[in-house]
N, C-alpha and C positions, 0 to 999 in steps of 0.2 A: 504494500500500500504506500505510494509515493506521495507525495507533497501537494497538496490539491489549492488551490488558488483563483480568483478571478477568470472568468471564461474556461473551467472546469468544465466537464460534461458529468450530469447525473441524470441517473434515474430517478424518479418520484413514483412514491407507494402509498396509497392513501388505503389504509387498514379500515375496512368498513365492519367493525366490530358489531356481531349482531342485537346482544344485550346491552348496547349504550343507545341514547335518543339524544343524537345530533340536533342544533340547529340549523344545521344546514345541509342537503343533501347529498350524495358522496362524490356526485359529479362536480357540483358547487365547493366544496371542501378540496379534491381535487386541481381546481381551479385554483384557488386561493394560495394553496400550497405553491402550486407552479408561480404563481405570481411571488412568491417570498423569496421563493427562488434567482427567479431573472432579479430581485429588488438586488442582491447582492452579486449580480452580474455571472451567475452561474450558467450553461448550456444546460437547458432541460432536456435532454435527447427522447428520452419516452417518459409517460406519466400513463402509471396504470395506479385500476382499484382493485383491491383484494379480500373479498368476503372473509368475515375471520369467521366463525362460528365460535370456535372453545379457543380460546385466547392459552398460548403454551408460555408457560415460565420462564421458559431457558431461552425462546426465540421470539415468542408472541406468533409469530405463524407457522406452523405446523411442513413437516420434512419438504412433504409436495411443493407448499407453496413457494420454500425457501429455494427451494429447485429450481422451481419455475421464475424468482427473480434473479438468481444465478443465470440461466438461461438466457433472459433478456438482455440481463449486459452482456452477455457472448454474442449474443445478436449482434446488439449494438456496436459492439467491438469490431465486429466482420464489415457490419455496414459502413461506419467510419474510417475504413482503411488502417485500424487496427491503432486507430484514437482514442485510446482506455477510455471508457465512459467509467474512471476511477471514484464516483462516490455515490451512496446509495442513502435517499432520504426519503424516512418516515416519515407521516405525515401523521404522528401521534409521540406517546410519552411513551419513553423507550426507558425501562430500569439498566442499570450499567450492566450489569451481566447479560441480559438480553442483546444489547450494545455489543458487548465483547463477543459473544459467542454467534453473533448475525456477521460481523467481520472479520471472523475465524473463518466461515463456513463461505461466503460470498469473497473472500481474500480481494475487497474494497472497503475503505472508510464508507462507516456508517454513520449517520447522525439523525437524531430526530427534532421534531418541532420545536421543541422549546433550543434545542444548541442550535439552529437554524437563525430564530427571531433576535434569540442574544446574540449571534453573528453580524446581523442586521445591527440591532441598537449601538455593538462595539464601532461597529462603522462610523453609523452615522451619527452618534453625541458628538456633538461640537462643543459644547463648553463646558465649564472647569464643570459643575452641578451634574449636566448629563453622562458624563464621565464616572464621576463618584457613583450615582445612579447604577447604572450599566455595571460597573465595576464589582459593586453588590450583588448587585444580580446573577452575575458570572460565579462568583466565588460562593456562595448559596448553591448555586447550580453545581460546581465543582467539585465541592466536599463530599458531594452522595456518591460521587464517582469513585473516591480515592477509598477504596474496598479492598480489601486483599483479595479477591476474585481478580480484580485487574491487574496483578503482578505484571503480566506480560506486557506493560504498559509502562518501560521505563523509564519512561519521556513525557514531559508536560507538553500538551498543546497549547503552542504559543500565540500570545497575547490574549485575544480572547477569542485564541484560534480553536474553534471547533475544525475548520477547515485547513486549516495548517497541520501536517503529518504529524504523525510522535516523532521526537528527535529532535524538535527547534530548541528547547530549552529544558534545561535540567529541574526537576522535582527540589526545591530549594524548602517547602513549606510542607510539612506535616497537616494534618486535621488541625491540631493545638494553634498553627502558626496561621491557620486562613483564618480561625476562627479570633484571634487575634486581630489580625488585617478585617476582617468584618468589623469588629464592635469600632475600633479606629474609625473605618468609614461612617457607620452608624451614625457616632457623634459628629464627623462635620455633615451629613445629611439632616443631624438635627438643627445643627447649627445656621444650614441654610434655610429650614422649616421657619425655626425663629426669626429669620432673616427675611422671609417671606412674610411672614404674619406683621411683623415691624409695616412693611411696604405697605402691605393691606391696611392697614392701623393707618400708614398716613396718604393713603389713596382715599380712605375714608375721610380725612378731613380735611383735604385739600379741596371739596369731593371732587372727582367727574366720576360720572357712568360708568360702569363695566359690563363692557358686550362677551359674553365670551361663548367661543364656536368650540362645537365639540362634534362629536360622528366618528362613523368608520373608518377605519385607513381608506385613503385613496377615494373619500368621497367628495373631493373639489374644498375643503376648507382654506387651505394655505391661495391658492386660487380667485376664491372671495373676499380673502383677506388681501390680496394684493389689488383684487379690483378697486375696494374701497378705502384700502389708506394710500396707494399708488407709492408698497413698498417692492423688493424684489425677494420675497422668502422663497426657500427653493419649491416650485412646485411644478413636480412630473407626474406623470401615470404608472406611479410606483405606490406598491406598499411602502409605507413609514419614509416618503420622502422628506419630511422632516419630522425633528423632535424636541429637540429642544421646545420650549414654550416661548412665543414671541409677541410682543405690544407695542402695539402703536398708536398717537393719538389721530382720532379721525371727526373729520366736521360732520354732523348730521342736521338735516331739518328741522327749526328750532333748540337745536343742542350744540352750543358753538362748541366743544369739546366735548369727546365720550372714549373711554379706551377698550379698543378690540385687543382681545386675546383670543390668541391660535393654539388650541391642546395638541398635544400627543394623540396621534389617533388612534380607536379603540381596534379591538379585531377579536374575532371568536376564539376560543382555549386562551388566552393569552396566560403566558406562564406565572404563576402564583407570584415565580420571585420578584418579576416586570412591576407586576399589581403592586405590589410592598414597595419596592424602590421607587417606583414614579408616582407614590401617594401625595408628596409632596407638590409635585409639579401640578397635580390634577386638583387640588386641593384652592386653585386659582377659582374654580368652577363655586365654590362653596361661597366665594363674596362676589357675584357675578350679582348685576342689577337684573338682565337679559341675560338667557341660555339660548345660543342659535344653535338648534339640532340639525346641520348639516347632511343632506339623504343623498346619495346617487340613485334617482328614481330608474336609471338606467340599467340597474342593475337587474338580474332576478332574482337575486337573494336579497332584494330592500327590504323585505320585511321581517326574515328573519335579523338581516344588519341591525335595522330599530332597536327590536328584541335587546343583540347583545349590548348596544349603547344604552336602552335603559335601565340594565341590569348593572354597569357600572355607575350609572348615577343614582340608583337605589344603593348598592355597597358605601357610597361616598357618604350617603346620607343626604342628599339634593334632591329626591325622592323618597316619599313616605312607602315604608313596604307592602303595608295592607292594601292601600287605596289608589296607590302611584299617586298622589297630589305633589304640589311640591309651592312652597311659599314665593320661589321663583319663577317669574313669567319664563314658559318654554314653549319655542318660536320652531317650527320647522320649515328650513329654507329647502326644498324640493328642486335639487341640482340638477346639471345634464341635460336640462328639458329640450336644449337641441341635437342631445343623440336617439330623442324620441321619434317612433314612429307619429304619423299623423295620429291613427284612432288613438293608440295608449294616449297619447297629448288631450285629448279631445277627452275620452275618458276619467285622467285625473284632474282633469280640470273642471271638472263636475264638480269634483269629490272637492277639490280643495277653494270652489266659490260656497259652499257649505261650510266649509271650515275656515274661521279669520286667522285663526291660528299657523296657517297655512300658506304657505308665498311661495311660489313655482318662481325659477331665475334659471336661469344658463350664467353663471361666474367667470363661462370661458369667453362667453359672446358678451354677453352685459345685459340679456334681456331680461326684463325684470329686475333689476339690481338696482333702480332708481327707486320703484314701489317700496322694496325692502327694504332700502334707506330711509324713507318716509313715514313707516310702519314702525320701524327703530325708533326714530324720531317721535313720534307718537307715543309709545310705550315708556319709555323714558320721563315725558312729561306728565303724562296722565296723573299722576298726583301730586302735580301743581296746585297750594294754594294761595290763597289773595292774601295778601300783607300790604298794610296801611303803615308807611313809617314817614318818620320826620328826621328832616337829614340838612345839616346847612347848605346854605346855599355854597360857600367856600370850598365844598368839598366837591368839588365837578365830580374829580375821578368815580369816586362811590356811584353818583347820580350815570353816570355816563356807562357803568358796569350794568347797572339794573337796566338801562335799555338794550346792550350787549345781549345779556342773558338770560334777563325772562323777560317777561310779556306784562310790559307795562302797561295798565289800564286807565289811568289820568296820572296829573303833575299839575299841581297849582301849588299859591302861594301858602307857604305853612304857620307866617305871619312870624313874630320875633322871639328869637330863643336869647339864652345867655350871652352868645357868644355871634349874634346877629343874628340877620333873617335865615329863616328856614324853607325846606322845598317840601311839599307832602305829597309822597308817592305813592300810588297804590298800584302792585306789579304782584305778578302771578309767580313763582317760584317754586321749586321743587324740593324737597325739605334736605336734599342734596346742595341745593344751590343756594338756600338761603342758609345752612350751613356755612359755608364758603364764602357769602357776604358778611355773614357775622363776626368771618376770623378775617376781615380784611382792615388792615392799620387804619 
Protein backbone atom coordinates (compact mmCIF):
# COMPACT_ATOMS: atom_id res chain seq x y z
CA UNK A 1 0.00 0.00 0.00
CA UNK A 2 1.81 3.14 -1.24
CA UNK A 3 1.56 6.73 -0.42
CA UNK A 4 -1.88 7.94 -1.67
CA UNK A 5 -2.20 11.76 -2.27
CA UNK A 6 -4.34 14.40 -4.21
CA UNK A 7 -5.68 12.89 -7.66
CA UNK A 8 -5.56 9.37 -6.17
CA UNK A 9 -7.93 6.95 -7.75
CA UNK A 10 -10.49 5.17 -5.39
CA UNK A 11 -13.06 3.17 -5.01
CA UNK A 12 -16.28 4.08 -3.14
CA UNK A 13 -18.45 1.42 -1.19
CA UNK A 14 -21.50 2.69 0.35
CA UNK A 15 -22.49 -0.23 2.97
CA UNK A 16 -26.27 -0.23 2.67
CA UNK A 17 -26.74 -1.96 6.05
CA UNK A 18 -30.17 -3.41 6.29
CA UNK A 19 -31.17 -2.89 10.16
CA UNK A 20 -30.16 0.85 10.01
CA UNK A 21 -32.88 3.65 8.71
CA UNK A 22 -30.93 6.02 6.62
CA UNK A 23 -31.98 9.48 5.90
CA UNK A 24 -31.02 9.30 2.93
CA UNK A 25 -31.21 6.63 0.28
CA UNK A 26 -28.35 4.50 -0.61
CA UNK A 27 -28.10 5.96 -4.10
CA UNK A 28 -28.20 9.54 -2.59
CA UNK A 29 -25.66 8.48 0.36
CA UNK A 30 -23.77 7.11 -2.45
CA UNK A 31 -23.68 10.40 -4.18
CA UNK A 32 -22.64 12.37 -1.26
CA UNK A 33 -19.96 10.04 -0.45
CA UNK A 34 -18.46 10.59 -4.10
CA UNK A 35 -18.99 14.19 -3.72
CA UNK A 36 -16.48 14.14 -0.25
CA UNK A 37 -14.41 12.47 -2.36
CA UNK A 38 -13.74 14.76 -5.50
CA UNK A 39 -14.06 17.76 -2.38
CA UNK A 40 -10.49 16.54 -1.55
CA UNK A 41 -9.47 16.01 -5.01
CA UNK A 42 -9.60 12.22 -5.14
CA UNK A 43 -10.28 10.19 -8.74
CA UNK A 44 -13.54 8.22 -7.83
CA UNK A 45 -13.00 5.47 -10.48
CA UNK A 46 -16.09 3.36 -9.55
CA UNK A 47 -18.63 3.96 -6.71
CA UNK A 48 -20.76 0.99 -5.81
CA UNK A 49 -23.59 -0.17 -3.18
CA UNK A 50 -23.26 -3.19 -1.12
CA UNK A 51 -26.31 -4.67 0.68
CA UNK A 52 -24.88 -5.73 4.16
CA UNK A 53 -27.52 -7.84 5.61
CA UNK A 54 -25.54 -9.22 9.08
CA UNK A 55 -22.80 -6.67 9.59
CA UNK A 56 -19.38 -9.17 10.37
CA UNK A 57 -16.97 -7.96 13.16
CA UNK A 58 -13.73 -8.51 11.61
CA UNK A 59 -14.64 -6.97 8.05
CA UNK A 60 -18.36 -5.46 8.30
CA UNK A 61 -18.91 -7.30 4.96
CA UNK A 62 -18.85 -10.71 4.64
CA UNK A 63 -15.96 -13.06 2.60
CA UNK A 64 -18.20 -12.74 -0.88
CA UNK A 65 -18.41 -9.26 -0.61
CA UNK A 66 -14.95 -8.46 0.39
CA UNK A 67 -14.10 -10.51 -2.86
CA UNK A 68 -16.13 -8.83 -4.90
CA UNK A 69 -14.47 -5.27 -3.91
CA UNK A 70 -11.08 -6.91 -4.28
CA UNK A 71 -12.37 -7.76 -7.71
CA UNK A 72 -13.35 -4.33 -8.76
CA UNK A 73 -10.05 -2.64 -8.03
CA UNK A 74 -8.53 -5.47 -10.25
CA UNK A 75 -10.88 -4.32 -12.77
CA UNK A 76 -10.01 -1.01 -12.24
CA UNK A 77 -6.55 -1.64 -12.35
CA UNK A 78 -6.77 -3.57 -15.92
CA UNK A 79 -8.94 -0.79 -17.10
CA UNK A 80 -6.44 2.11 -16.16
CA UNK A 81 -3.40 0.75 -17.78
CA UNK A 82 -2.51 -0.80 -14.50
CA UNK A 83 -3.13 2.81 -12.59
CA UNK A 84 -3.49 1.39 -8.94
CA UNK A 85 -6.86 2.46 -8.05
CA UNK A 86 -4.74 2.29 -4.45
CA UNK A 87 -7.56 3.40 -1.99
CA UNK A 88 -10.74 1.90 -0.88
CA UNK A 89 -13.41 4.19 0.91
CA UNK A 90 -16.34 3.38 3.03
CA UNK A 91 -18.93 5.16 3.08
CA UNK A 92 -19.75 4.28 6.98
CA UNK A 93 -17.85 3.85 10.43
CA UNK A 94 -15.39 1.52 10.03
CA UNK A 95 -13.86 0.08 13.96
CA UNK A 96 -9.80 -0.10 13.58
CA UNK A 97 -9.70 -3.72 13.39
CA UNK A 98 -12.37 -3.84 10.74
CA UNK A 99 -9.94 -1.05 9.02
CA UNK A 100 -6.98 -3.27 9.59
CA UNK A 101 -8.02 -6.55 8.40
CA UNK A 102 -10.27 -4.93 5.17
CA UNK A 103 -6.55 -3.67 4.01
CA UNK A 104 -4.82 -6.81 4.92
CA UNK A 105 -7.28 -8.78 2.64
CA UNK A 106 -7.96 -5.91 -0.31
CA UNK A 107 -3.70 -5.07 0.20
CA UNK A 108 -5.12 -1.04 -0.49
CA UNK A 109 -5.51 1.61 2.04
CA UNK A 110 -8.63 1.78 3.57
CA UNK A 111 -10.46 4.60 5.00
CA UNK A 112 -13.87 5.35 6.19
CA UNK A 113 -16.36 8.36 6.44
CA UNK A 114 -15.43 9.86 9.25
CA UNK A 115 -11.15 9.70 8.24
CA UNK A 116 -12.54 10.97 4.82
CA UNK A 117 -14.47 14.38 6.32
CA UNK A 118 -11.56 14.93 8.87
CA UNK A 119 -9.27 14.70 5.74
CA UNK A 120 -11.48 17.25 4.39
CA UNK A 121 -11.73 19.73 7.43
CA UNK A 122 -7.52 19.19 7.93
CA UNK A 123 -7.43 20.80 4.48
CA UNK A 124 -9.56 23.06 4.52
CA UNK A 125 -9.33 25.18 8.32
CA UNK A 126 -7.74 28.05 7.45
CA UNK A 127 -7.40 29.76 10.75
CA UNK A 128 -5.57 29.47 13.83
CA UNK A 129 -9.52 28.22 15.80
CA UNK A 130 -10.34 25.81 12.79
CA UNK A 131 -7.14 24.22 13.06
CA UNK A 132 -7.39 23.62 16.84
CA UNK A 133 -10.81 22.43 15.91
CA UNK A 134 -9.86 19.81 13.26
CA UNK A 135 -6.95 19.06 15.38
CA UNK A 136 -9.20 17.68 18.17
CA UNK A 137 -11.07 16.15 16.01
CA UNK A 138 -8.37 14.17 14.42
CA UNK A 139 -6.74 13.09 17.77
CA UNK A 140 -10.22 11.93 19.39
CA UNK A 141 -10.41 10.10 16.16
CA UNK A 142 -6.96 8.74 16.47
CA UNK A 143 -6.66 7.26 19.99
CA UNK A 144 -9.52 4.51 19.05
CA UNK A 145 -7.14 3.49 16.44
CA UNK A 146 -3.95 3.10 18.47
CA UNK A 147 -5.06 -0.68 19.72
CA UNK A 148 -2.68 -3.34 19.99
CA UNK A 149 -4.61 -5.13 17.08
CA UNK A 150 -2.89 -2.44 14.99
CA UNK A 151 0.70 -3.57 15.79
CA UNK A 152 1.37 -3.92 12.07
CA UNK A 153 0.91 -0.29 11.85
CA UNK A 154 4.37 1.05 12.65
CA UNK A 155 3.89 4.37 11.38
CA UNK A 156 1.67 7.23 12.19
CA UNK A 157 -0.38 8.64 9.30
CA UNK A 158 0.91 12.00 8.71
CA UNK A 159 -0.57 15.10 9.48
CA UNK A 160 -3.82 14.51 9.51
CA UNK A 161 -3.08 12.07 6.85
CA UNK A 162 -5.61 9.48 6.77
CA UNK A 163 -4.43 9.57 3.03
CA UNK A 164 -0.88 9.72 3.57
CA UNK A 165 0.74 5.95 3.70
CA UNK A 166 2.02 4.57 7.06
CA UNK A 167 5.74 5.42 7.04
CA UNK A 168 5.51 9.45 6.96
CA UNK A 169 6.10 9.86 10.52
CA UNK A 170 7.13 8.10 13.55
CA UNK A 171 4.50 7.18 16.52
CA UNK A 172 6.00 9.89 18.84
CA UNK A 173 2.64 9.95 21.28
CA UNK A 174 1.26 7.06 23.23
CA UNK A 175 -2.68 7.10 24.37
CA UNK A 176 -1.39 9.11 27.68
CA UNK A 177 0.43 11.78 25.31
CA UNK A 178 -2.76 12.42 22.79
CA UNK A 179 -4.76 12.53 25.53
CA UNK A 180 -2.51 15.13 26.94
CA UNK A 181 -2.31 17.04 23.52
CA UNK A 182 -6.23 16.83 23.80
CA UNK A 183 -7.04 18.42 27.16
CA UNK A 184 -4.18 21.21 25.82
CA UNK A 185 -6.39 21.88 23.00
CA UNK A 186 -9.45 21.62 24.86
CA UNK A 187 -8.42 24.68 26.82
CA UNK A 188 -7.44 27.06 24.03
CA UNK A 189 -10.82 25.89 22.26
CA UNK A 190 -12.26 27.10 25.55
CA UNK A 191 -10.46 29.91 25.48
CA UNK A 192 -11.74 30.89 22.03
CA UNK A 193 -15.45 29.82 23.25
CA UNK A 194 -14.97 32.61 25.88
CA UNK A 195 -13.47 34.68 23.30
CA UNK A 196 -16.59 34.38 21.24
CA UNK A 197 -19.01 34.88 23.85
CA UNK A 198 -16.98 38.34 24.81
CA UNK A 199 -17.71 39.32 20.98
CA UNK A 200 -21.28 38.35 21.23
CA UNK A 201 -21.59 40.35 24.68
CA UNK A 202 -20.20 43.33 22.63
CA UNK A 203 -22.18 42.75 19.33
CA UNK A 204 -24.90 42.94 21.64
CA UNK A 205 -24.35 46.39 22.78
CA UNK A 206 -22.83 47.90 20.16
CA UNK A 207 -26.04 46.23 18.80
CA UNK A 208 -26.47 45.54 14.98
CA UNK A 209 -28.56 42.50 13.71
CA UNK A 210 -27.29 39.14 13.25
CA UNK A 211 -28.38 37.29 10.12
CA UNK A 212 -26.89 34.14 10.30
CA UNK A 213 -27.06 31.28 7.23
CA UNK A 214 -26.88 27.98 8.11
CA UNK A 215 -27.90 24.57 5.76
CA UNK A 216 -26.21 21.77 4.13
CA UNK A 217 -22.87 21.60 2.63
CA UNK A 218 -22.94 22.76 -0.76
CA UNK A 219 -26.27 24.24 -0.43
CA UNK A 220 -25.36 27.87 -2.00
CA UNK A 221 -24.79 29.72 1.42
CA UNK A 222 -21.05 31.06 1.15
CA UNK A 223 -22.71 32.10 -2.57
CA UNK A 224 -25.50 34.37 -0.92
CA UNK A 225 -23.25 35.55 1.34
CA UNK A 226 -21.11 36.88 -1.29
CA UNK A 227 -24.18 38.14 -3.33
CA UNK A 228 -25.18 40.33 -0.54
CA UNK A 229 -22.08 41.68 1.20
CA UNK A 230 -20.01 41.68 -2.21
CA UNK A 231 -17.22 39.60 -0.39
CA UNK A 232 -15.10 36.94 -2.06
CA UNK A 233 -15.48 33.76 0.52
CA UNK A 234 -14.46 30.61 -1.20
CA UNK A 235 -17.47 29.31 -2.93
CA UNK A 236 -17.47 26.15 -5.27
CA UNK A 237 -19.72 23.16 -5.82
CA UNK A 238 -17.96 21.34 -3.23
CA UNK A 239 -18.71 19.67 -0.09
CA UNK A 240 -17.27 21.82 2.90
CA UNK A 241 -15.94 24.40 0.43
CA UNK A 242 -15.58 26.52 3.25
CA UNK A 243 -15.27 26.48 7.07
CA UNK A 244 -14.18 28.54 8.87
CA UNK A 245 -17.08 30.83 10.08
CA UNK A 246 -17.01 34.35 8.23
CA UNK A 247 -18.81 38.05 8.84
CA UNK A 248 -19.55 40.61 7.32
CA UNK A 249 -21.40 43.98 7.64
CA UNK A 250 -24.07 44.23 5.12
CA UNK A 251 -26.76 47.34 4.34
CA UNK A 252 -30.35 46.18 4.34
CA UNK A 253 -33.61 47.86 3.62
CA UNK A 254 -34.21 50.19 6.52
CA UNK A 255 -31.39 48.57 8.45
CA UNK A 256 -28.23 50.69 7.75
CA UNK A 257 -26.13 47.87 9.24
CA UNK A 258 -26.97 44.16 10.13
CA UNK A 259 -24.09 41.31 10.38
CA UNK A 260 -24.29 38.10 8.07
CA UNK A 261 -22.70 35.10 9.25
CA UNK A 262 -21.75 32.07 7.18
CA UNK A 263 -21.80 28.51 9.33
CA UNK A 264 -19.92 25.60 8.75
CA UNK A 265 -22.16 23.49 6.63
CA UNK A 266 -24.15 20.65 8.06
CA UNK A 267 -24.02 17.04 6.37
CA UNK A 268 -25.71 13.65 7.39
CA UNK A 269 -23.60 11.07 9.81
CA UNK A 270 -21.37 13.90 10.45
CA UNK A 271 -18.69 12.49 12.85
CA UNK A 272 -19.53 12.84 16.63
CA UNK A 273 -15.99 14.29 17.03
CA UNK A 274 -16.60 17.27 14.18
CA UNK A 275 -20.08 17.87 16.21
CA UNK A 276 -17.92 18.46 19.75
CA UNK A 277 -15.11 20.43 18.10
CA UNK A 278 -17.05 22.81 15.84
CA UNK A 279 -19.77 23.58 18.82
CA UNK A 280 -18.16 26.54 19.37
CA UNK A 281 -18.11 27.91 15.81
CA UNK A 282 -21.98 26.88 15.45
CA UNK A 283 -22.73 28.34 18.74
CA UNK A 284 -22.63 31.83 16.44
CA UNK A 285 -26.40 30.43 15.56
CA UNK A 286 -27.48 30.69 19.25
CA UNK A 287 -27.37 34.97 19.35
CA UNK A 288 -28.54 35.07 15.62
CA UNK A 289 -31.44 37.86 15.49
CA UNK A 290 -32.55 35.94 11.86
CA UNK A 291 -31.62 32.16 11.02
CA UNK A 292 -31.53 31.96 7.06
CA UNK A 293 -32.11 28.13 6.51
CA UNK A 294 -30.27 27.87 3.40
CA UNK A 295 -32.05 24.73 0.91
CA UNK A 296 -30.78 23.57 -2.45
CA UNK A 297 -34.26 22.96 -3.70
CA UNK A 298 -32.29 21.36 -6.41
CA UNK A 299 -31.46 18.61 -4.95
CA UNK A 300 -33.44 15.27 -4.24
CA UNK A 301 -32.50 14.65 -1.15
CA UNK A 302 -33.88 18.41 0.04
CA UNK A 303 -35.99 17.08 2.37
CA UNK A 304 -34.26 14.64 3.97
CA UNK A 305 -31.11 17.66 3.97
CA UNK A 306 -33.88 19.81 6.16
CA UNK A 307 -34.22 16.85 8.39
CA UNK A 308 -30.49 16.72 9.04
CA UNK A 309 -30.18 20.74 9.44
CA UNK A 310 -32.88 20.79 11.83
CA UNK A 311 -31.71 18.09 13.97
CA UNK A 312 -28.41 20.08 14.58
CA UNK A 313 -30.38 23.18 15.48
CA UNK A 314 -32.50 21.11 17.97
CA UNK A 315 -28.92 19.48 19.50
CA UNK A 316 -27.77 23.35 19.62
CA UNK A 317 -30.78 24.16 21.58
CA UNK A 318 -32.11 26.92 18.73
CA UNK A 319 -34.92 24.51 18.46
CA UNK A 320 -37.27 23.32 21.16
CA UNK A 321 -37.25 19.39 20.98
CA UNK A 322 -40.93 18.46 21.50
CA UNK A 323 -42.48 21.01 19.35
CA UNK A 324 -39.49 22.24 16.94
CA UNK A 325 -40.46 26.11 17.92
CA UNK A 326 -37.77 28.16 18.26
CA UNK A 327 -37.68 31.95 19.95
CA UNK A 328 -35.65 32.76 16.79
CA UNK A 329 -37.22 33.98 13.46
CA UNK A 330 -36.22 30.99 10.96
CA UNK A 331 -36.34 32.16 7.37
CA UNK A 332 -35.83 29.42 4.50
CA UNK A 333 -34.13 30.85 1.42
CA UNK A 334 -35.01 28.10 -1.40
CA UNK A 335 -31.79 28.12 -3.51
CA UNK A 336 -30.86 26.98 -7.01
CA UNK A 337 -34.30 27.87 -8.31
CA UNK A 338 -32.41 28.21 -11.65
CA UNK A 339 -31.22 24.67 -11.85
CA UNK A 340 -35.13 24.06 -11.76
CA UNK A 341 -37.16 22.56 -14.19
CA UNK A 342 -40.17 24.75 -15.21
CA UNK A 343 -43.18 22.42 -13.56
CA UNK A 344 -40.83 21.78 -10.03
CA UNK A 345 -40.58 25.91 -10.23
CA UNK A 346 -44.08 26.36 -10.85
CA UNK A 347 -44.96 23.65 -8.29
CA UNK A 348 -42.84 25.01 -5.39
CA UNK A 349 -43.84 28.16 -5.93
CA UNK A 350 -47.36 27.26 -4.91
CA UNK A 351 -46.13 25.88 -1.88
CA UNK A 352 -43.85 28.73 -0.98
CA UNK A 353 -46.67 31.81 -1.89
CA UNK A 354 -48.51 29.87 1.09
CA UNK A 355 -45.62 30.14 3.18
CA UNK A 356 -44.11 33.99 4.09
CA UNK A 357 -41.61 32.19 5.73
CA UNK A 358 -40.51 31.02 2.52
CA UNK A 359 -38.32 33.15 -0.23
CA UNK A 360 -37.38 31.19 -3.44
CA UNK A 361 -33.79 33.03 -4.84
CA UNK A 362 -31.13 31.69 -7.23
CA UNK A 363 -27.67 33.29 -5.10
CA UNK A 364 -25.82 32.34 -8.30
CA UNK A 365 -28.17 34.57 -10.74
CA UNK A 366 -29.50 37.13 -8.09
CA UNK A 367 -33.15 36.27 -8.62
CA UNK A 368 -34.87 36.94 -5.99
CA UNK A 369 -32.13 38.02 -3.69
CA UNK A 370 -33.51 41.62 -3.65
CA UNK A 371 -37.16 40.22 -2.11
CA UNK A 372 -34.91 38.55 0.44
CA UNK A 373 -33.19 41.57 1.28
CA UNK A 374 -36.30 43.22 1.91
CA UNK A 375 -37.87 40.54 3.90
CA UNK A 376 -34.42 40.78 6.04
CA UNK A 377 -35.17 44.06 6.22
CA UNK A 378 -38.45 43.74 7.52
CA UNK A 379 -37.96 41.14 10.05
CA UNK A 380 -35.29 42.80 11.78
CA UNK A 381 -37.40 45.92 12.28
CA UNK A 382 -40.65 44.47 13.06
CA UNK A 383 -40.32 45.22 16.69
CA UNK A 384 -39.66 48.71 16.25
CA UNK A 385 -41.13 50.81 18.95
CA UNK A 386 -42.07 54.78 19.13
CA UNK A 387 -39.83 56.71 21.42
CA UNK A 388 -40.78 60.34 22.25
CA UNK A 389 -37.22 61.86 23.46
CA UNK A 390 -35.80 65.28 24.19
CA UNK A 391 -32.50 65.98 22.95
CA UNK A 392 -30.69 69.40 22.51
CA UNK A 393 -30.60 71.05 19.97
CA UNK A 394 -26.54 71.27 20.17
CA UNK A 395 -26.30 67.82 19.73
CA UNK A 396 -26.92 67.55 15.63
CA UNK A 397 -24.86 64.21 15.73
CA UNK A 398 -27.59 62.39 18.20
CA UNK A 399 -30.54 64.05 16.08
CA UNK A 400 -28.88 63.30 12.70
CA UNK A 401 -28.23 59.37 13.93
CA UNK A 402 -32.03 58.87 14.70
CA UNK A 403 -32.82 59.89 11.11
CA UNK A 404 -29.96 57.53 9.93
CA UNK A 405 -31.42 54.79 11.69
CA UNK A 406 -34.89 54.58 12.53
CA UNK A 407 -37.90 55.96 11.30
CA UNK A 408 -38.51 59.12 12.55
CA UNK A 409 -42.12 60.19 12.96
CA UNK A 410 -42.02 64.10 13.76
CA UNK A 411 -39.22 66.67 15.07
CA UNK A 412 -40.51 69.89 16.59
CA UNK A 413 -39.50 72.34 18.91
CA UNK A 414 -38.99 70.66 22.42
CA UNK A 415 -38.82 74.24 23.95
CA UNK A 416 -35.86 75.06 26.70
CA UNK A 417 -33.93 72.79 28.67
CA UNK A 418 -31.00 73.49 31.05
CA UNK A 419 -28.51 73.77 28.86
CA UNK A 420 -30.78 75.55 25.96
CA UNK A 421 -33.28 74.71 23.48
CA UNK A 422 -34.24 71.20 22.89
CA UNK A 423 -35.56 69.12 19.76
CA UNK A 424 -38.59 66.57 20.46
CA UNK A 425 -38.26 63.48 18.46
CA UNK A 426 -40.40 60.85 18.03
CA UNK A 427 -38.79 58.00 15.95
CA UNK A 428 -39.51 54.33 15.72
CA UNK A 429 -36.52 52.06 16.91
CA UNK A 430 -35.79 48.62 17.56
CA UNK A 431 -34.84 47.91 21.07
CA UNK A 432 -31.47 46.86 19.39
CA UNK A 433 -31.17 50.32 18.01
CA UNK A 434 -32.31 52.31 20.78
CA UNK A 435 -30.00 50.27 22.76
CA UNK A 436 -27.18 51.63 20.62
CA UNK A 437 -28.59 55.23 20.92
CA UNK A 438 -28.58 55.09 24.44
CA UNK A 439 -24.62 54.12 24.70
CA UNK A 440 -23.87 56.83 22.30
CA UNK A 441 -21.55 59.86 24.04
Amino acid sequence: MGEVSRGARAIVVCPDIKRLVYDLDAAARLEEACGLALAIGIVVAEAIIIPVRDVKPNTLFGEGQVANIDAQAAMEDAQAAMEDAELIIVDGALSPIQQRNLEEKLKRKVIDRTGLILEIFGERAATAEGRLQVELAHLDYQQSRLVRSWTHLERQRGGFGFLGGPGETQIEADRRMIRQRMSRLRKELEQVRRTRALHRERRGRAPWPIIALVGYTNAGKSTLFNRLTGAEVMAENLLFATLDPTMRAVRLPGVEKAILSDTVGFISDLPTQLVAAFRATLEEVTAADVIVHVRDMSNPSAAAQKAQVLGVLTDLGVLDGEDGTSDIPIIEAWNKWDLLSEDVAEELSAVALSHPDILPLSAETGEGVEAFAIEMGRLLTEGAIEHQLLIPASEGQKIAWLHSHGNVVAEDDGGEGDNGPLRAVTVRLTPKEFGRFTSLN
